[in-house]
Backbone as numpy.savetxt, mean C-alpha at the origin, in Angstrom:
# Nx Ny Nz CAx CAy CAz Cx Cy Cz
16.40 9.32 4.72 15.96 8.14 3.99 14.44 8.22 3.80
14.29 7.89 2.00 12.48 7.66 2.26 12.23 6.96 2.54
10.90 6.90 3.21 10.20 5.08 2.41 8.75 5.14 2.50
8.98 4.55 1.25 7.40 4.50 0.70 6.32 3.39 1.27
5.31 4.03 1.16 4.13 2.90 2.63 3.14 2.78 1.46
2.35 1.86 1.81 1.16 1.61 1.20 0.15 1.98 2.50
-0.80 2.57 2.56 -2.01 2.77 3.25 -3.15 2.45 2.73
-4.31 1.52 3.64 -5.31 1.15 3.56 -6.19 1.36 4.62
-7.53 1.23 4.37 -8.34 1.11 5.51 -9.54 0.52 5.48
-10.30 0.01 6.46 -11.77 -0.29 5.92 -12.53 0.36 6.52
-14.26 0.43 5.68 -15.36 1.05 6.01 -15.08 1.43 7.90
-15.19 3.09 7.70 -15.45 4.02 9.26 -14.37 3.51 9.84
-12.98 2.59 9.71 -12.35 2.93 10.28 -10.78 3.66 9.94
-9.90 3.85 10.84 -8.52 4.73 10.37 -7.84 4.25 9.22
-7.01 5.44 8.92 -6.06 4.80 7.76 -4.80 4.04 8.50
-4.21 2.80 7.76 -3.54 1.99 8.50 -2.10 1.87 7.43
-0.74 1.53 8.01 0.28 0.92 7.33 0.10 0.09 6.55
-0.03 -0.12 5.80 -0.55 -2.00 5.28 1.26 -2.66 5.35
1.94 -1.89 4.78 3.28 -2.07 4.04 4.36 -1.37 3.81
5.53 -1.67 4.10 6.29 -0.45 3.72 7.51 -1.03 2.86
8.05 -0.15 1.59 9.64 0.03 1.36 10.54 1.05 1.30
11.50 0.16 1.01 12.97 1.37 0.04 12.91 2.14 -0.86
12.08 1.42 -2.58 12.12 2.45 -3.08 10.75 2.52 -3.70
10.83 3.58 -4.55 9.61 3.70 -5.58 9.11 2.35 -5.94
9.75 2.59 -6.87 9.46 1.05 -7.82 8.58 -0.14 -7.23
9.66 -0.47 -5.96 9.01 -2.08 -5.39 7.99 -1.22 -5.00
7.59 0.16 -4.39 6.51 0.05 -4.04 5.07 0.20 -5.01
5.58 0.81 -6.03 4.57 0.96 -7.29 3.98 -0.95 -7.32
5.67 -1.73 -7.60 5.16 -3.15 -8.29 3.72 -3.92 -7.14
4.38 -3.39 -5.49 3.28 -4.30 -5.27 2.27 -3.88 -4.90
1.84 -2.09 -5.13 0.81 -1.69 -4.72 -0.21 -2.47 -6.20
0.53 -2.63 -7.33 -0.63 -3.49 -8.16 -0.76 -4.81 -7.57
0.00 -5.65 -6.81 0.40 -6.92 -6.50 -1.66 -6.71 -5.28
-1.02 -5.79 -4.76 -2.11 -5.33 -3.62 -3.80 -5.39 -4.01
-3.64 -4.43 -5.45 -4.99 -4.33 -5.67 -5.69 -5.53 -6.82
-4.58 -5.91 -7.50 -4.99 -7.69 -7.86 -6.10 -8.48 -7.03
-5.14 -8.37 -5.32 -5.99 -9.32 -4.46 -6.59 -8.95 -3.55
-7.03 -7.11 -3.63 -7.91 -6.86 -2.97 -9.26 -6.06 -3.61
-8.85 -5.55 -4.67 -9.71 -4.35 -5.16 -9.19 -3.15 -5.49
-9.11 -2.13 -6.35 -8.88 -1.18 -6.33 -9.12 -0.24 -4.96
-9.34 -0.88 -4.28 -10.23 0.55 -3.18 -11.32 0.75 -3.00
């Protein structure tokens, strides 16, 4: 089984889980959902 994660991190520190799913898709829809309300990165 896959599943697709979103990873984030902030300034000097590790990369972290933020999120995880099932498939592609939901994870494509809310990695924009993500950077809406955080920033591109």
């Amino acid at each position: 089984m896959t599943v697709y994660k979103i990873k984030g991190k902030y300034q000097d520190q590790p990369w972290e889980d933020i999120d995880e799913f099932d498939t592609e898709a939901e994870a494509i829809s809310m990695l924009g959902e993500y950077r809406m309300a955080y920033g591109p990165g």
